[in-house]
Z-matrix of the N, CA and C atoms (Angstrom, degrees):
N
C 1 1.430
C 2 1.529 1 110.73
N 3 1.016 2 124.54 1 -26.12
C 4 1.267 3 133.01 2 -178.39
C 5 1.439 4 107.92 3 -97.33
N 6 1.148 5 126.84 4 -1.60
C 7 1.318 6 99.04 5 146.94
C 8 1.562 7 119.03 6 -126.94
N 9 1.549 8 116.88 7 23.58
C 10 1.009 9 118.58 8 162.47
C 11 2.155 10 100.64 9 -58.86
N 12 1.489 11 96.94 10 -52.54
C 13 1.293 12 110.74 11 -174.92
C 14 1.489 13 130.38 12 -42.95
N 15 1.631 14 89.42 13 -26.16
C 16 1.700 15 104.48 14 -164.93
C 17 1.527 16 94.43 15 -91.75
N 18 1.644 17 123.60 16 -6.63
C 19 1.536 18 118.68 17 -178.91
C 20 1.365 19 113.30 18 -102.00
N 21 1.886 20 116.13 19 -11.65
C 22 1.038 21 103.37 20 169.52
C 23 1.373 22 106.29 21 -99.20
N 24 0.944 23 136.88 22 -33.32
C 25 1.894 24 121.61 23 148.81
C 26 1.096 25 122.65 24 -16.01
N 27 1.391 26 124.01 25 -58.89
C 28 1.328 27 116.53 26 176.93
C 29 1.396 28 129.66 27 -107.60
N 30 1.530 29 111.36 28 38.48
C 31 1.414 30 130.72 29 164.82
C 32 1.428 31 88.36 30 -99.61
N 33 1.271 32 122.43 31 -53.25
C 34 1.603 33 125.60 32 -167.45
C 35 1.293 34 108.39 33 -57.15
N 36 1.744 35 110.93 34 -32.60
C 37 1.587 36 106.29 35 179.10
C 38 1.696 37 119.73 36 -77.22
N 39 1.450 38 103.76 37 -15.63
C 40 1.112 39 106.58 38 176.73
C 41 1.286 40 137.32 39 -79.37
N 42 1.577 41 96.16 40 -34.00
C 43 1.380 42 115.83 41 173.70
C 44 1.636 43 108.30 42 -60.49
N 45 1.334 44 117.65 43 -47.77
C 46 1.407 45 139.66 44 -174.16
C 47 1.767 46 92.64 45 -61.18
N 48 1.150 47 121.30 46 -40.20
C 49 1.804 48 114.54 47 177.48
C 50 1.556 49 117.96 48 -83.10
N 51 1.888 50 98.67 49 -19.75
C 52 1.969 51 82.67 50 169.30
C 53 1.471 52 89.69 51 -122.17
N 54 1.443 53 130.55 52 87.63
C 55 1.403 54 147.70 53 -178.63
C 56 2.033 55 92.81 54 -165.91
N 57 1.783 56 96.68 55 -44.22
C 58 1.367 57 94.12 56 173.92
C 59 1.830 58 123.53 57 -67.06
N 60 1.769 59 93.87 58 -33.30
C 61 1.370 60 101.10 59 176.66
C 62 0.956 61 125.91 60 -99.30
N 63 1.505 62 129.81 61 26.24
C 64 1.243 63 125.03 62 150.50
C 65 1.425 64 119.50 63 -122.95
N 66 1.332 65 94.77 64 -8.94
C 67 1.386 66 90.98 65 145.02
C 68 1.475 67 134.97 66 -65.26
N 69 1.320 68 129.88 67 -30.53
C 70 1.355 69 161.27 68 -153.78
C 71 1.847 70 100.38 69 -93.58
N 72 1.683 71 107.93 70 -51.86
C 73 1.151 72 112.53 71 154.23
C 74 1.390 73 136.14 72 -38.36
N 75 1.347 74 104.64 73 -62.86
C 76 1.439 75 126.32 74 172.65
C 77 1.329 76 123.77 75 -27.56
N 78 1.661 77 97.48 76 -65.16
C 79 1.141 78 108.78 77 168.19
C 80 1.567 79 132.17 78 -65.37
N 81 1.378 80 102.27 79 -32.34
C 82 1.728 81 107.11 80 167.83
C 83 1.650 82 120.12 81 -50.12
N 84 1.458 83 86.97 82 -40.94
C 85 1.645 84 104.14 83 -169.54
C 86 1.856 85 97.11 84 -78.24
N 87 0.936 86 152.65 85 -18.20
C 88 1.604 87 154.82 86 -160.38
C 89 1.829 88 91.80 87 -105.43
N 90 1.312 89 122.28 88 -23.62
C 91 1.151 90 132.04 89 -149.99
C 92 1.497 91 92.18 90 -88.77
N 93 1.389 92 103.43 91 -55.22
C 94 1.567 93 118.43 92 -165.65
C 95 1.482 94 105.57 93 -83.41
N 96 1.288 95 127.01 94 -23.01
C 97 1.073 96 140.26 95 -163.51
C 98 2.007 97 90.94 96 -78.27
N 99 1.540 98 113.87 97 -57.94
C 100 0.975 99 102.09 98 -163.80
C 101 1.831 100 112.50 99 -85.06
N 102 1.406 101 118.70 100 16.82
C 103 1.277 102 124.47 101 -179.63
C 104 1.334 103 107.69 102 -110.44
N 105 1.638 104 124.15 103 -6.02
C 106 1.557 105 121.23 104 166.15
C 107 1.372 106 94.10 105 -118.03
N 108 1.328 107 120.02 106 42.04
C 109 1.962 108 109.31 107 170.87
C 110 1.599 109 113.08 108 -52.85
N 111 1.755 110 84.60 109 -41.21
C 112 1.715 111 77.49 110 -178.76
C 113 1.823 112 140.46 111 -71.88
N 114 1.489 113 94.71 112 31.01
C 115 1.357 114 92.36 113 -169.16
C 116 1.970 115 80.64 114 -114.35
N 117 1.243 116 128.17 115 -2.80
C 118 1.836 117 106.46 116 168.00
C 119 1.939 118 111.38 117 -62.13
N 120 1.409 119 96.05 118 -9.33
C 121 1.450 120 85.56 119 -177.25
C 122 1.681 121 123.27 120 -61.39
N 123 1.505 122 83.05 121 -31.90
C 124 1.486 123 108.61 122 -179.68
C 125 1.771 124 106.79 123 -64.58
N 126 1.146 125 107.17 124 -42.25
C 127 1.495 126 109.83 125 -163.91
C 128 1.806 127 105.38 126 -72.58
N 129 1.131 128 99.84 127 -30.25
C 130 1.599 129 91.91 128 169.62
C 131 1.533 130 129.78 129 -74.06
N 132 1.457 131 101.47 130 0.07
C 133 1.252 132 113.58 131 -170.60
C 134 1.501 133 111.82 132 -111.45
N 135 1.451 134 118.47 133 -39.34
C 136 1.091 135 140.32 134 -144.20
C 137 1.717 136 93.62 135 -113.74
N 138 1.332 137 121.71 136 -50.37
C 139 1.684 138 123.99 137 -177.92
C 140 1.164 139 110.76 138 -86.86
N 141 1.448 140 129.81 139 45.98
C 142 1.570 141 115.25 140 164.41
C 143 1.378 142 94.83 141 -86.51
N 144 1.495 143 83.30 142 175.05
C 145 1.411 144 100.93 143 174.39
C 146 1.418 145 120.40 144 -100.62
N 147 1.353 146 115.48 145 -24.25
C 148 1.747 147 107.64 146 146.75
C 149 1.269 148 105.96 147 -140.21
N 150 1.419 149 117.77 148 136.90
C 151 1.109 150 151.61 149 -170.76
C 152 1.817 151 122.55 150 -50.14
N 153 0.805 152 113.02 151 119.76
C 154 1.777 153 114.43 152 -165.57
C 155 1.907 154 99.55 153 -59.05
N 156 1.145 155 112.33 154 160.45
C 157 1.637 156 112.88 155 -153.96
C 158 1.931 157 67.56 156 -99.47
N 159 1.619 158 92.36 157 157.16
C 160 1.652 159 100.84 158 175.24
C 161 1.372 160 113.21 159 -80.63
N 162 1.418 161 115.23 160 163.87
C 163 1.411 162 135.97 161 -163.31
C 164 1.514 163 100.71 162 -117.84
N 165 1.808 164 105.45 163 174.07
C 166 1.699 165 102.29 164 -151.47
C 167 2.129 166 67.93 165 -132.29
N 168 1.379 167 108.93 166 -177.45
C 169 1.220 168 114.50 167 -156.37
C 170 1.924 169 70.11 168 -98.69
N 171 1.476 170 130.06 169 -24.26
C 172 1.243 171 102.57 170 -177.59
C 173 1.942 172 126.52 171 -77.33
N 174 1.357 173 81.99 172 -6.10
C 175 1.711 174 98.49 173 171.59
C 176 1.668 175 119.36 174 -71.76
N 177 1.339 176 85.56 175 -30.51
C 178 1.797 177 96.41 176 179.17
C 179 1.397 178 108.49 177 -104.19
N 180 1.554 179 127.76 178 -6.07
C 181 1.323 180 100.79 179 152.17
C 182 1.959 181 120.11 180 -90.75
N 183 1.054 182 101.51 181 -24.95
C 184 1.606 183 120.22 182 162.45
C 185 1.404 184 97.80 183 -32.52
N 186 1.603 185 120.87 184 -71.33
C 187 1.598 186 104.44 185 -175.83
C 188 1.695 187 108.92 186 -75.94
N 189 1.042 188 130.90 187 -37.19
C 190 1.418 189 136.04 188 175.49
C 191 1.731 190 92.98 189 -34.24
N 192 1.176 191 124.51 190 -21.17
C 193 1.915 192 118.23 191 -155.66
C 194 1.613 193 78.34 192 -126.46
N 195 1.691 194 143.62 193 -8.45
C 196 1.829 195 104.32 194 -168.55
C 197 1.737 196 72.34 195 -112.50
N 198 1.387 197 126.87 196 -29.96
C 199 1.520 198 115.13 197 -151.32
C 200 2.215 199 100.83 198 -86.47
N 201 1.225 200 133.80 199 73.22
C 202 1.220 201 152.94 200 149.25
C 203 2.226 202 99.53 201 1.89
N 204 1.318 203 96.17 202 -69.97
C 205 1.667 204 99.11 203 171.32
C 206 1.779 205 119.95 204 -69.75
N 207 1.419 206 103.00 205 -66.50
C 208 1.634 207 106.87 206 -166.55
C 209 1.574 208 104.70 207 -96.87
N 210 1.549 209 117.04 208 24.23
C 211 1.776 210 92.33 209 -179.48
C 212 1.830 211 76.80 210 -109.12
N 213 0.985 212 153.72 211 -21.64
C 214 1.568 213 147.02 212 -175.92
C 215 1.636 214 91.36 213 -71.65
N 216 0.977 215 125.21 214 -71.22
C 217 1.791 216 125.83 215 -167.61
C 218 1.887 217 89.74 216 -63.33
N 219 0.799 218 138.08 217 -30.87
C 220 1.503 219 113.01 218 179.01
C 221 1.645 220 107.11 219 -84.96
N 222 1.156 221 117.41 220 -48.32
C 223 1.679 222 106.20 221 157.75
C 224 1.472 223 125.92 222 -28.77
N 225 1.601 224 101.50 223 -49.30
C 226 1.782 225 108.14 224 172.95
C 227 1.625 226 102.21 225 -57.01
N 228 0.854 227 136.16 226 -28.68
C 229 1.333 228 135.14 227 -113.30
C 230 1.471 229 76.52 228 -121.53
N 231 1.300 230 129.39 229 -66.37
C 232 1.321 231 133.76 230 173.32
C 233 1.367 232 107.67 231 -37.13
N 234 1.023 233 132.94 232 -49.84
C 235 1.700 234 142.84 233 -148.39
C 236 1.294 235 103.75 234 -76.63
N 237 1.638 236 111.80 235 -54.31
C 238 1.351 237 110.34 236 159.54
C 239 1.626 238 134.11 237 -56.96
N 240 1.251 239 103.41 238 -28.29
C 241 1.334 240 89.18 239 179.61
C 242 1.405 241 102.88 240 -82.63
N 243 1.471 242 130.59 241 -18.18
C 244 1.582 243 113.29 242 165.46
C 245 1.898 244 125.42 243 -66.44
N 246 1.490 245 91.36 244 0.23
C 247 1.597 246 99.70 245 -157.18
C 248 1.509 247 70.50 246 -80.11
N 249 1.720 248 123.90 247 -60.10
C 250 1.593 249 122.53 248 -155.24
C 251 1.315 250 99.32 249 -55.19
N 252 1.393 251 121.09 250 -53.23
C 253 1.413 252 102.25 251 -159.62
C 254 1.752 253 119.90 252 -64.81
N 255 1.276 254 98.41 253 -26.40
C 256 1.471 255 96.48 254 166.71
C 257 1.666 256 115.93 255 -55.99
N 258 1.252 257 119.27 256 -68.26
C 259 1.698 258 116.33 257 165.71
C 260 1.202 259 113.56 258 -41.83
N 261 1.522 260 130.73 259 -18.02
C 262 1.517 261 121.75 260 -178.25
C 263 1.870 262 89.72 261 -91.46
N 264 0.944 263 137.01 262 -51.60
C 265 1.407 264 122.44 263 -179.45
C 266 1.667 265 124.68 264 -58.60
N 267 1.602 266 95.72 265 -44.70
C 268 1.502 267 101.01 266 165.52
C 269 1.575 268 111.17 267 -50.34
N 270 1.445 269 115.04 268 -53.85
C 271 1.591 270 108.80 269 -166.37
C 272 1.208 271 122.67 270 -73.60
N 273 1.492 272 108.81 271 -20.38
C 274 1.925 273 116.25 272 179.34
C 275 1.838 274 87.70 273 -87.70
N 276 0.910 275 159.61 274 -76.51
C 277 1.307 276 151.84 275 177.61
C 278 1.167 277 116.26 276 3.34
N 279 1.767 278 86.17 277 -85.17
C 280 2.061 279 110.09 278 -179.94
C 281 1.646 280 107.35 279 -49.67
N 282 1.078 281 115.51 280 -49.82
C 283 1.388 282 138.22 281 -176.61
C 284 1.859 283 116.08 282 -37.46
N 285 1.972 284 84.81 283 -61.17
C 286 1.548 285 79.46 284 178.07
C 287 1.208 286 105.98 285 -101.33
N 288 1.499 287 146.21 286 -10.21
C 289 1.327 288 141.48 287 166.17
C 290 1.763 289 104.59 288 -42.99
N 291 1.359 290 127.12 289 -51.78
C 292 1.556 291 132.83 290 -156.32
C 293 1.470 292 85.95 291 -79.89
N 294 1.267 293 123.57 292 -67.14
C 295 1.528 294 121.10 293 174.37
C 296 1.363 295 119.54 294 -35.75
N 297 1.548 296 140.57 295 -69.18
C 298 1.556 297 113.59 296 162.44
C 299 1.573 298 122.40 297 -54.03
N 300 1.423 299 121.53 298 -12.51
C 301 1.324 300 102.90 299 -160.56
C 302 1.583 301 99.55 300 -56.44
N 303 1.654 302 103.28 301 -49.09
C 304 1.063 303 131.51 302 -156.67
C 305 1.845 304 124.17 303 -77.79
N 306 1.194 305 101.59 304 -34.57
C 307 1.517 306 133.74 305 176.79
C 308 1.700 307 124.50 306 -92.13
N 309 1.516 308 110.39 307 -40.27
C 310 1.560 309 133.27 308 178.65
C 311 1.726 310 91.76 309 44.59
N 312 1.528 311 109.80 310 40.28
C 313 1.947 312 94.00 311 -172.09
C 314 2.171 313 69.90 312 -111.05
N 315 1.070 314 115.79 313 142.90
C 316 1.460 315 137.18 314 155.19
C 317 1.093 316 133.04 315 -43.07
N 318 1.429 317 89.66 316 -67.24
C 319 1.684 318 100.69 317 170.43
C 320 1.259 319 123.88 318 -68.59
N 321 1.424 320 121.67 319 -27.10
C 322 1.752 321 136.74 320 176.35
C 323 1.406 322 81.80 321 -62.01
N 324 1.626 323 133.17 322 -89.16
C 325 1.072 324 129.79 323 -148.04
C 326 2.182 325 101.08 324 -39.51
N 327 1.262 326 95.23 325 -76.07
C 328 1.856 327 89.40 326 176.38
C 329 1.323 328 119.12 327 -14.06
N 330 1.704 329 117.67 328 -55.55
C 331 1.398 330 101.05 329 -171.58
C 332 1.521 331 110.74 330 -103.89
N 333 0.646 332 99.79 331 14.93
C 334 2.276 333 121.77 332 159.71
C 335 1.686 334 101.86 333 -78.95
N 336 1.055 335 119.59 334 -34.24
C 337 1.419 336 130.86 335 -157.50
C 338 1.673 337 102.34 336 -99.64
N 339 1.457 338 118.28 337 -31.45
C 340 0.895 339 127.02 338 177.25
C 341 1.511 340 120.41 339 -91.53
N 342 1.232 341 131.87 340 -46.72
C 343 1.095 342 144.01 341 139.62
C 344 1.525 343 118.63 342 -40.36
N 345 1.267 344 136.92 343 -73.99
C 346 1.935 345 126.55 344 143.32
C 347 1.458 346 99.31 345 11.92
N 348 1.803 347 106.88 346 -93.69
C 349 1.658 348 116.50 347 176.84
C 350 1.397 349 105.98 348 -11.84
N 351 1.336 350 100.74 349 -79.99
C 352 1.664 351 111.70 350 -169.03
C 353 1.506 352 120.20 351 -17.23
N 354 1.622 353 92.03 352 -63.45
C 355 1.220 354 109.40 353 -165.94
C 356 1.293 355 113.44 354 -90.01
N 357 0.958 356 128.53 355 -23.68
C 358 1.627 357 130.10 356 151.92
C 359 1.417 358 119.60 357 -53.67
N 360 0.920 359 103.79 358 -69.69
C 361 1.892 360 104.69 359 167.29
C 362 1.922 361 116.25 360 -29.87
N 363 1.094 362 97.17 361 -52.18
C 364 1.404 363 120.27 362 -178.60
C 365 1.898 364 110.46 363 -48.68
N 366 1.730 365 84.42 364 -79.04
C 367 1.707 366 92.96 365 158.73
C 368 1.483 367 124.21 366 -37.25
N 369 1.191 368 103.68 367 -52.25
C 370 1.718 369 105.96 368 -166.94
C 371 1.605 370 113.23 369 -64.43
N 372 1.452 371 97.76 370 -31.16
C 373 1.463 372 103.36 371 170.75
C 374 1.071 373 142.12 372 -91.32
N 375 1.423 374 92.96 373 12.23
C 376 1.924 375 123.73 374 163.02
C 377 1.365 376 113.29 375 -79.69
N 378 1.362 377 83.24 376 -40.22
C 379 1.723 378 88.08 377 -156.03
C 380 1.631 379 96.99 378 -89.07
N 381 1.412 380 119.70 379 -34.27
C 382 1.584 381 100.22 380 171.67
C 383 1.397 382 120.52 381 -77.19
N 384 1.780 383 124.72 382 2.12
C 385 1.274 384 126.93 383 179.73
C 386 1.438 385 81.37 384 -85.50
N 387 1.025 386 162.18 385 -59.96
C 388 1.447 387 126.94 386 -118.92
C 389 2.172 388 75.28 387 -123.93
N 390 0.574 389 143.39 388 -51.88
C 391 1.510 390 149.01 389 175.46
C 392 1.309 391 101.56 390 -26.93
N 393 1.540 392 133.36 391 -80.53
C 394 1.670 393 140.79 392 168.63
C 395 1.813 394 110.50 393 -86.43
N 396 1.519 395 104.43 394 19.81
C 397 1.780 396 91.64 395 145.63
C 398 1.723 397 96.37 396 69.70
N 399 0.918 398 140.70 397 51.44
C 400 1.802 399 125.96 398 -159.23
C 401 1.643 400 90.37 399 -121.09
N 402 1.765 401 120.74 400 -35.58
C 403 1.704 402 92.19 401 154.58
C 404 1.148 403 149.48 402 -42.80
N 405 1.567 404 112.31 403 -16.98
C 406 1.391 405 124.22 404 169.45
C 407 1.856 406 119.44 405 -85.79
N 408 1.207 407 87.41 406 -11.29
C 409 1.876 408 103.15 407 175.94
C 410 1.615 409 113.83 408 -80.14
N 411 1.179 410 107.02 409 137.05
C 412 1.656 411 114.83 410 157.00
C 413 1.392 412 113.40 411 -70.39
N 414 1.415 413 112.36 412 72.07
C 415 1.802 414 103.61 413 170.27
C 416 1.675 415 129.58 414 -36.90
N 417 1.173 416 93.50 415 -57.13
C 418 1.444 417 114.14 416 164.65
C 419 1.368 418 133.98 417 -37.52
N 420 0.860 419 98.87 418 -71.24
C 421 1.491 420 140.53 419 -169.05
C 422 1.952 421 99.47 420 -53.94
N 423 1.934 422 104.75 421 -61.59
C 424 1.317 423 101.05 422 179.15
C 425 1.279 424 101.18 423 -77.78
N 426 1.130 425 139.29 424 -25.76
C 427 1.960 426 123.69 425 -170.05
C 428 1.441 427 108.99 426 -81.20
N 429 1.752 428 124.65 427 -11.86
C 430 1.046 429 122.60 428 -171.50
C 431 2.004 430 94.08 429 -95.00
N 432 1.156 431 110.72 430 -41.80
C 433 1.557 432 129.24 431 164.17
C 434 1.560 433 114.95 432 -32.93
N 435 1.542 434 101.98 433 -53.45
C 436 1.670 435 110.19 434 160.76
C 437 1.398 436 128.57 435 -59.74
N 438 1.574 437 98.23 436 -41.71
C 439 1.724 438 111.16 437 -177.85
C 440 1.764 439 108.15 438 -52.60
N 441 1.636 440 109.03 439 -44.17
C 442 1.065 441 108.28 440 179.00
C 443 1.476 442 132.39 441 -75.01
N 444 1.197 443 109.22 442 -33.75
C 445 1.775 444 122.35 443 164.82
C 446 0.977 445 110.28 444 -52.86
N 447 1.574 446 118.05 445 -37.35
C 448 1.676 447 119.36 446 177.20
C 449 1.336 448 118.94 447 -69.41
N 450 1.188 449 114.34 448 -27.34
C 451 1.005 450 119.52 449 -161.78
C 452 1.864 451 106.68 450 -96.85
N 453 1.015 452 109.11 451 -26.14
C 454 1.778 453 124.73 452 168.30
C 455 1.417 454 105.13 453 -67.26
N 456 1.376 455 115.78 454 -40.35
C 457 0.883 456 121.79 455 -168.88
C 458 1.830 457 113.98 456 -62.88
N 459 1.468 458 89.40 457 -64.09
C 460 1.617 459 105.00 458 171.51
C 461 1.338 460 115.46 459 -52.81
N 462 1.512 461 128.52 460 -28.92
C 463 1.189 462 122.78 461 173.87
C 464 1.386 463 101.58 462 -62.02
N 465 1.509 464 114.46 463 -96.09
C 466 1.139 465 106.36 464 149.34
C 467 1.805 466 124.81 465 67.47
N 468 1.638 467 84.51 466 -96.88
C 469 1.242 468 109.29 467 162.89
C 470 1.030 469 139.26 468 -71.17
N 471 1.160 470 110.76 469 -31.00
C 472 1.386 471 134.60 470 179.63
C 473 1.507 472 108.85 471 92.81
N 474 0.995 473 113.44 472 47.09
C 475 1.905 474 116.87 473 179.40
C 476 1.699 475 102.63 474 -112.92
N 477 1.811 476 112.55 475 -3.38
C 478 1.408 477 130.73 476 163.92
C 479 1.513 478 119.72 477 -118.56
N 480 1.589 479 113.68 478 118.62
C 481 1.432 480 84.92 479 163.08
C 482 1.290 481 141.02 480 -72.71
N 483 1.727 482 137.82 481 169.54
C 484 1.066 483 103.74 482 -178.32
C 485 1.763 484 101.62 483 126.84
N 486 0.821 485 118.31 484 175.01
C 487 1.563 486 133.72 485 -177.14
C 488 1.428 487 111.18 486 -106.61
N 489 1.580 488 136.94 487 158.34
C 490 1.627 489 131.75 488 146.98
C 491 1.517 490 97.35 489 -67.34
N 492 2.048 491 95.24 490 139.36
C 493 1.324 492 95.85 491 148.23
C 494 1.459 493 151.06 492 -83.63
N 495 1.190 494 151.22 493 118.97
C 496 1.279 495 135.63 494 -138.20
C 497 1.434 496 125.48 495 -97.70
């Protein structure tokens, strides 16, 4: 009898240690959950279930001219990302040009060239964040702003099924 007793003691203690750890979980998971919020932006964009038909650069200046708030910050927004890709071509260029000059190995140059990119891209998007001010911009906010105009839009037309949202 006594050690029936001593097994429900320590079922009770056990339960009480994975009651502690999932509780403990829980909270880890609510924790992390709310320190990558910013990746649902993605999911509205990225998890449909069919894919928005592509857009022409005159579609995105079209809203750049009806949207008063987010078509100016997505213009910024554009500009910079042409600033990176320029530093991403400059840096994979320069990058792997100095690397064969110096090396004549092929494959070095490739991942000189690839790495360059990297780091060019990187740079460029330093220098157009603090150059056109875009820390002070809702990146997000206007490209997800577009996602939806586009997407009203295409309904719209009927190139979505489905209704505009209002």
């Amino acid at each position: 009898m006594a050690v029936q007793e001593g097994s429900s003691s320590s079922s009770s203690s056990s339960s009480t240690a994975t009651s502690m750890v999932s509780g403990y979980l829980s909270e880890l998971k609510q924790f992390w959950k709310a320190r990558f919020s910013f990746l649902n932006y993605h999911k509205k964009i990225l998890g449909r279930e069919e894919p928005l038909p592509r857009w022409t650069s005159d579609d995105v200046e079209e809203f750049i001219a009806s949207d008063p708030v987010y078509g100016p910050q997505l213009r910024t927004v554009r500009q910079a990302t042409k600033i990176a890709n320029v530093g991403a071509l400059i840096g994979a260029v320069t990058t792997a040009g100095v690397s064969y000059k110096y090396s004549k190995v092929p494959h070095g140059a490739v991942l000189a060239f690839g790495a360059g990119a990297l780091f060019g891209f990187t740079f460029g998007g330093e220098i157009a964040n603090h150059w056109l001010q875009i820390y002070r911009l809702e990146r997000e906010e206007a490209t997800l702003r577009f996602f939806y105009w586009w997407e009203d839009k295409c309904t719209a037309k009927g190139l979505l099924p489905g209704r505009p949202r209002e």
